[in-house]
N, C-alpha and C positions, 0 to 999 in steps of 0.2 A: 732698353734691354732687348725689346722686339726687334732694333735695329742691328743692332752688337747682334743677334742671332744670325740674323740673314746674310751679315757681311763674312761672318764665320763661315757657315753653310755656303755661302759662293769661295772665299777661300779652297778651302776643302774639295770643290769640284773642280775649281780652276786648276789647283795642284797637281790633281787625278790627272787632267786632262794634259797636263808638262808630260805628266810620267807617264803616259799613253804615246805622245812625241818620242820620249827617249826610248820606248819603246819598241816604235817600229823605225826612227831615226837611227838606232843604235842596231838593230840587228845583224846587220852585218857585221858589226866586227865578229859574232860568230859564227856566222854560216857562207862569210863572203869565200873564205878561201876550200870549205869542202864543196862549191856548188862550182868553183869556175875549176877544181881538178875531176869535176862528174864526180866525185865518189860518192852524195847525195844527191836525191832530186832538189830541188824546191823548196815544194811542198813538205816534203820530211824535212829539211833543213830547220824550215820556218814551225814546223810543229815541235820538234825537238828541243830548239832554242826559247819556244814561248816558254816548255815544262818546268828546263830546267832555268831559266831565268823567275820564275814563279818560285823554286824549291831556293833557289842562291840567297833570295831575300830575306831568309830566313838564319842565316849564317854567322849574323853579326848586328851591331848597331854602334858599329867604334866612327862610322863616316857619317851617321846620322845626327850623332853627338858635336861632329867637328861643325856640323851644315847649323845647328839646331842654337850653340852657345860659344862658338869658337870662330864667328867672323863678326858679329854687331852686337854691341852693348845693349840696346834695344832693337828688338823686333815685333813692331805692331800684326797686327791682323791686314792691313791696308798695305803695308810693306810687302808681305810676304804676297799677298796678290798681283800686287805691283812686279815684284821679282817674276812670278811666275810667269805674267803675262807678256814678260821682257822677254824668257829662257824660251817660250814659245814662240814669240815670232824669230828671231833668229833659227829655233830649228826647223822652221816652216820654210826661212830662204832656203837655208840649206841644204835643205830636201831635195828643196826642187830645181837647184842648181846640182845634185847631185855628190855634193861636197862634203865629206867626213870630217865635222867639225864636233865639239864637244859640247852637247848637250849638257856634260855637268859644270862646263865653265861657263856657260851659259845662264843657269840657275846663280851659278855667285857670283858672276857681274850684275845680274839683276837685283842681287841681295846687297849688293854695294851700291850701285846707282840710286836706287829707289832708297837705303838706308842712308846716303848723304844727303837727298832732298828732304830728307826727313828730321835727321837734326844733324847735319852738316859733319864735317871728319871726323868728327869726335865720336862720332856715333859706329865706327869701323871698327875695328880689331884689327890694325895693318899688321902687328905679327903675327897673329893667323891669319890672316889674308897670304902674307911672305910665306910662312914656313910652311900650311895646310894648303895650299893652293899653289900658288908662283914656284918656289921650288920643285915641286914635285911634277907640274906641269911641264918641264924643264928637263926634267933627270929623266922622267921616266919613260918617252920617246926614244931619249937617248939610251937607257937602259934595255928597251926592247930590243934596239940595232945592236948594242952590243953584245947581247947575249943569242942575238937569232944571226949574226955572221958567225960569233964560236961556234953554235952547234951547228950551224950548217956547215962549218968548217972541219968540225970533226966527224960528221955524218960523211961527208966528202971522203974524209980521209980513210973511212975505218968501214962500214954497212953499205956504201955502192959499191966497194969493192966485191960484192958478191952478184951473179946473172940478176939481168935487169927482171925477167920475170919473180923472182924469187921479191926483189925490192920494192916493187911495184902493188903485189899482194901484200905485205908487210906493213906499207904505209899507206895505205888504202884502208884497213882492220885500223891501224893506230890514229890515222887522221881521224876518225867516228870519232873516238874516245877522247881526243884532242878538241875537236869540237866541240863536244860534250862539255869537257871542263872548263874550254872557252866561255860559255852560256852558266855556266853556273858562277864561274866569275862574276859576270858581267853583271847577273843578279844582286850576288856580295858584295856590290860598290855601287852601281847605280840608283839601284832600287831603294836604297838608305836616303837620296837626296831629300826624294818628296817625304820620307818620312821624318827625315831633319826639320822641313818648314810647317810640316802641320804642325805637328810635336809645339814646333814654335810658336805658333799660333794660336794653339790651344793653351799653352802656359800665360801667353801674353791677355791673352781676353778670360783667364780665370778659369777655365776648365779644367784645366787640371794641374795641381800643385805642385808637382816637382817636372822633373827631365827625364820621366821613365817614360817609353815608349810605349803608348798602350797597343796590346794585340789586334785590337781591331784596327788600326792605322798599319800596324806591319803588312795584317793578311787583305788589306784594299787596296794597296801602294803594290804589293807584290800580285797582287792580281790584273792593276792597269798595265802595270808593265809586261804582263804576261800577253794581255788583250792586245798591247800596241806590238808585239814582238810578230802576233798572227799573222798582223797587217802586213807583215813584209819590209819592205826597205830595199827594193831592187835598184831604184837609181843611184842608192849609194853603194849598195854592194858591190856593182859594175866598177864602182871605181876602184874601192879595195881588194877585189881582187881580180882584175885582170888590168887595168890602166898602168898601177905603178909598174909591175912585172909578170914574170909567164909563169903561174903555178904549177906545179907537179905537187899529186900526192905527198913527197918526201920534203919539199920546202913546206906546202901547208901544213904539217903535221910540225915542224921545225918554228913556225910563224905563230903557230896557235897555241901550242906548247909552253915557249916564252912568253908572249902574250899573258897567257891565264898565270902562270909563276909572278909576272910581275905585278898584275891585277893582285892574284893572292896577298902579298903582301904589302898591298899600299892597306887595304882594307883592314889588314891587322893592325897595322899602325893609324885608321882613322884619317888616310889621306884620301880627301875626293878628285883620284885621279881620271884623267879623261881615259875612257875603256879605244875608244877612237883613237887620238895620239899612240898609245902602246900598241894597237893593233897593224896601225900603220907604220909606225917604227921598224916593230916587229917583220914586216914582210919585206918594209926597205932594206932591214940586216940579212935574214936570208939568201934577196935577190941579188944583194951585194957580194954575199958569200958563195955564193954559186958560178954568177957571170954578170959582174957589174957593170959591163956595157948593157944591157937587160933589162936595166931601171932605167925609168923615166923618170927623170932627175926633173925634166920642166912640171909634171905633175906634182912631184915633193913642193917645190915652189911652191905654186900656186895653192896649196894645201896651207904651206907655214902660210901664207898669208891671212887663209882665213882664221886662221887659227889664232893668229898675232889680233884680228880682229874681236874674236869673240866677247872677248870680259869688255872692252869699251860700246861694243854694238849694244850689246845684251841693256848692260849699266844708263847706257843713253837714252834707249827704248823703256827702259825699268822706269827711269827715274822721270821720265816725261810723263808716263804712265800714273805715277803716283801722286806729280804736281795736278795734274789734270782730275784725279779721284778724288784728293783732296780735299775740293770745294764742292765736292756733293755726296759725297760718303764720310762718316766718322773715323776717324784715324785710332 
């Protein structure tokens, strides 16, 4: 029993410690594009996004549900460690490669890898793997481009038609509040992950008897994440928002907009979509919609690549992780 405790209790902070990752790994999708148009510092960027990614957390638990009983028939205590420890080193590379990859596909390759070495395919839920994960990872890149070249298309057509100073203060004021809802997204979906595998973890080793999320896991998950947001995430911000394309106020406000609309509603429907894919979707549609010689298309590349990596990196790392705990920790 004394051991069942301790493996719980490292659980629990290894989770924390993902969602501290996704934290200041993910902050740029909300602050990359108001810091590269100057309309925030920084430093405000980075405090605004910790708040309201702290308040987002709060929003729902339909993506908690999908992480928690909607990809593995079992999920032990060891597993979900395992997972975590998977979902961290991949957002530790790429970090520090600078790379805007998904931290939440990351968590469920790790929740697949390590839950095959566990009791092998059987042990998966491949159509929630398919429909909660793969599809949605899929669509909703694609969804951000297409809906952030419309509007930037109709932004085009119809609001610069009026003096550039007049437009320039307009989406300056709007991009904040764009922002803004950016980070409270980004809350509303990511912040659910960790509270998916504790949740899991806690049901699995008898703590607690159903699949309600208890409050004190909502308000620690949404507090790590609020801590890792602090931290920043400038080597991936650089890439988001100035690498692909050249911001203005009017495209970031157009990027972030969409972005947060399609965030919103994966979260309704309980899909853990990557807030990263949408964000960069997002600003590839814009920059396309504005002046698509503009985008650097070899960056999108190298982007889908990492990205095509993740669930097998993660899953690989996961599951090695788990074979090797294995034999000296109880499963």
């Amino acid at each position: 029993m004394h051991t069942t405790m301790v493996l719980l209790v490292l659980v629990i902070l290894v989770s924390l410690i993902f969602d501290f990752t996704n934290g200041f790994h993910d902050c740029s999708n909300a602050i990359a594009t108001v810091v590269a148009t100057r309309v925030l510092s920084w430093r405000t960027a980075v405090i605004m996004s910790a708040v309201l990614n702290f308040i987002g957390a709060f929003f729902s638990t339909r993506v908690a549900g999908t992480i928690e009983h909607g990809l593995l028939t079992e999920g032990t205590p060891l597993v979900v460690l395992a997972a975590a420890v998977g979902a961290i080193t991949w957002n530790m590379i790429t970090w520090y490669y600078g790379l805007p990859s998904s931290s939440s596909h990351a968590l469920v390759g790790g929740l697949v890898g390590a839950g095959m070495v566990h009791g092998s395919m059987h042990s998966v839920i491949w159509s929630g793997v398919w429909w909660k994960v793969v599809v949605p990872m899929v669509c909703s890149p694609i969804a951000g481009f297409a809906i952030g070249y419309a509007v930037m298309t109709l932004i085009e057509k119809t609001v610069l038609r009026h003096s550039s100073e007049f437009k320039d203060r307009m989406f300056r004021k709007l991009q904040v509040a764009s922002s803004a809802l950016m980070a409270f997204s980004h809350g509303s979906n990511d912040a659910q992950k960790t509270m998916g595998i504790i949740t899991l973890a806690l049901i699995s080793a008898g703590k607690i008897p159903d699949s309600h999320i208890p409050l004190w896991v909502i308000v620690v998950c949404a507090l790590a994440m609020a801590l890792g947001s602090l931290s920043g995430g400038r080597r991936i911000a650089t890439t988001t928002g100035e690498k692909i394309t050249k911001l203005q106020p009017v495209n970031g406000f157009a990027a972030e907009a969409t972005a947060a609309s399609v965030i919103f509603a994966s979260s309704y429907v309980g899909a853990p979509v990557s807030t990263t894919h949408v964000v960069v979707g997002s600003v590839t549609g814009v920059g396309a919609g504005k002046v698509p010689a503009r985008v650097s298309w070899n960056i999108i590349r190298s982007l889908m690549v990492a990205w095509a990596l993740t669930l097998l990196a993660a899953a690989l790392v996961a599951g090695s992780v788990y074979w090797l705990l294995r034999h000296v920790l109880p499963g």
